[in-house]
C-alpha positions, -999 to +999 in steps of 0.1 A: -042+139-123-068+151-097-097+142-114-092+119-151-066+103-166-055+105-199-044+086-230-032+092-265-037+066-291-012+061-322-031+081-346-032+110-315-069+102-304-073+120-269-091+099-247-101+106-207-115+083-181-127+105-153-122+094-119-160+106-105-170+084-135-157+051-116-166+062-080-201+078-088-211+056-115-223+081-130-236+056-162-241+027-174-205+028-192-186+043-162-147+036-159-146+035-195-118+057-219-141+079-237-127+103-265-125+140-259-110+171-284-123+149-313-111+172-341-072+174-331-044+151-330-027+152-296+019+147-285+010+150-252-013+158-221-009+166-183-035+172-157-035+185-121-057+202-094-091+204-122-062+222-142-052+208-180-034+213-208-018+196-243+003+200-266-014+190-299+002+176-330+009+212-346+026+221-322-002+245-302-002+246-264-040+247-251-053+246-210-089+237-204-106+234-169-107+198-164-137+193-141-166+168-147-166+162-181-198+139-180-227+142-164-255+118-160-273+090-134-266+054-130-304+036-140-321+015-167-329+047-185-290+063-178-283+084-202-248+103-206-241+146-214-209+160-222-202+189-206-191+221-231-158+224-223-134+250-237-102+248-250-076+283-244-050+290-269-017+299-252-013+328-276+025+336-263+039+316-291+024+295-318+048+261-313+053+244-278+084+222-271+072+207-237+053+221-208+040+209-171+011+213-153+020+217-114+010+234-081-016+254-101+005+265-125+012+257-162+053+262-172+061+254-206+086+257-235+084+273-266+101+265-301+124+292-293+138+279-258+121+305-239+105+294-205+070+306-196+046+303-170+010+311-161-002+338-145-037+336-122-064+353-145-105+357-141-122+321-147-091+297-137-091+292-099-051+276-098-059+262-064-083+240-081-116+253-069-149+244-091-162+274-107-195+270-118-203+268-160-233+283-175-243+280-213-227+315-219-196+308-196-186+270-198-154+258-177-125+276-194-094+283-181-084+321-188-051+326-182-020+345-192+023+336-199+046+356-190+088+347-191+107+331-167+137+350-171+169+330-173+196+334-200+192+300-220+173+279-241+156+255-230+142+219-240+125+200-212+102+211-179+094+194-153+068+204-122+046+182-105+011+191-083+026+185-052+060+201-051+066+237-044+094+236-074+102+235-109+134+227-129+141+225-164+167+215-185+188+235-211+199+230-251+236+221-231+219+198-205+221+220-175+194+222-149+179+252-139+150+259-112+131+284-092+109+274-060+115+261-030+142+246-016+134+237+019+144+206+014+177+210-008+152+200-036+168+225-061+201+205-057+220+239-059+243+225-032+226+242-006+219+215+019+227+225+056+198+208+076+203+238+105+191+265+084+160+273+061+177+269+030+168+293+000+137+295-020+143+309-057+117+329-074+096+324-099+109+359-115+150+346-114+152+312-122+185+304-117+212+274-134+210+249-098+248+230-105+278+221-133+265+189-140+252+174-175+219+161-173+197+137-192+161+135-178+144+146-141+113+138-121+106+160-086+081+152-062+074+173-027+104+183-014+127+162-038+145+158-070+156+128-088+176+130-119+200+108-144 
């Protein structure tokens, strides 16, 4: 992501190396994996734009602001604070499938199939702004689902923090999206390069083609898929 990287051990360990950590040197132990979220087990973790989130190994979506988790100076005498940071429940459902973090926005899947994605509240800036923490008010995300209507269930999302799109796949391996498609990125078959070809809203996602479908990854302005 933006700021850290992240990795998940066997035994579902969350560990992040942030990035400031390596080019501020910010102690004596900088560039280092340290462990974060000690007390749960982790299946998987995205981060983009100072925005994260994880699914963790009971199934429970959480988003936390994913700023400078570490402070501290570089110096014989260095010594290294962890910032509070707090973890929001996504309350729409108890069990995740999959989600994606992407152009300041978190879609995800629930055990049911349904798609969801965030809406902006209070203390998340989606544009990836710092907001300050206090002791009363650490770096939260707040921040709401709501459905992305579409009539089937769905396995898989995909988004990415630099494309203005998002697809997902279906139980029957058909992709469906919303976004834009100014570059024929939707792969709806809409690709006349004289004309601004049509964006899809987040509030009608839409199936994109007839073809079966395996796995996808999009970047800005283009989808690859198998």
């Amino acid at each position: 992501g933006g700021t850290a990287s992240y990795a998940i051990t066997d035994e579902g360990k969350l560990l992040r190396r942030g990035f400031a950590d390596v080019e501020r040197r910010l102690s004596l132990t900088y560039g280092q994996y340290l462990p974060v979220f000690v007390d749960k087990r982790w299946r998987k973790v995205e981060q983009h734009w100072s925005i994260a989130a994880g699914i963790d190994s009971d199934g429970k979506l959480w988003a936390w602001r994913d700023l400078d988790f570490f402070n501290g100076e570089m110096g014989p005498q260095a010594t290294r604070v962890q910032v509070q940071v707090a973890l929001v429940p996504m309350s729409s459902s108890s069990q995740w499938k999959d989600f994606c973090v992407g152009h300041g926005n978190i879609n995800a899947i629930d055990a049911q199939g349904v798609w969801w994605r965030s809406e902006t509240k209070d203390k998340m800036d989606f544009n990836g702004s710092a907001l300050q923490a206090t002791a009363s008010s650490p770096r939260a995300a707040t921040v709401e689902l709501v459905k992305v209507p579409a009539s089937a269930n769905f396995e898989k999302v995909y988004c990415r923090d630099n494309a203005d799109h998002v697809i997902a796949l279906d139980g029957q391996h058909k992709m469906w999206g919303y976004g834009s498609n100014k570059h024929g990125e939707l792969g709806n078959g809409d690709d006349d390069p004289y004309k601004q070809t049509t964006a899809i809203d987040a509030t009608a996602a839409a199936q994109l083609n007839q073809q079966s479908w395996i796995d996808v990854a999009i970047g800005s302005g283009f989808t690859v898929a198998i």
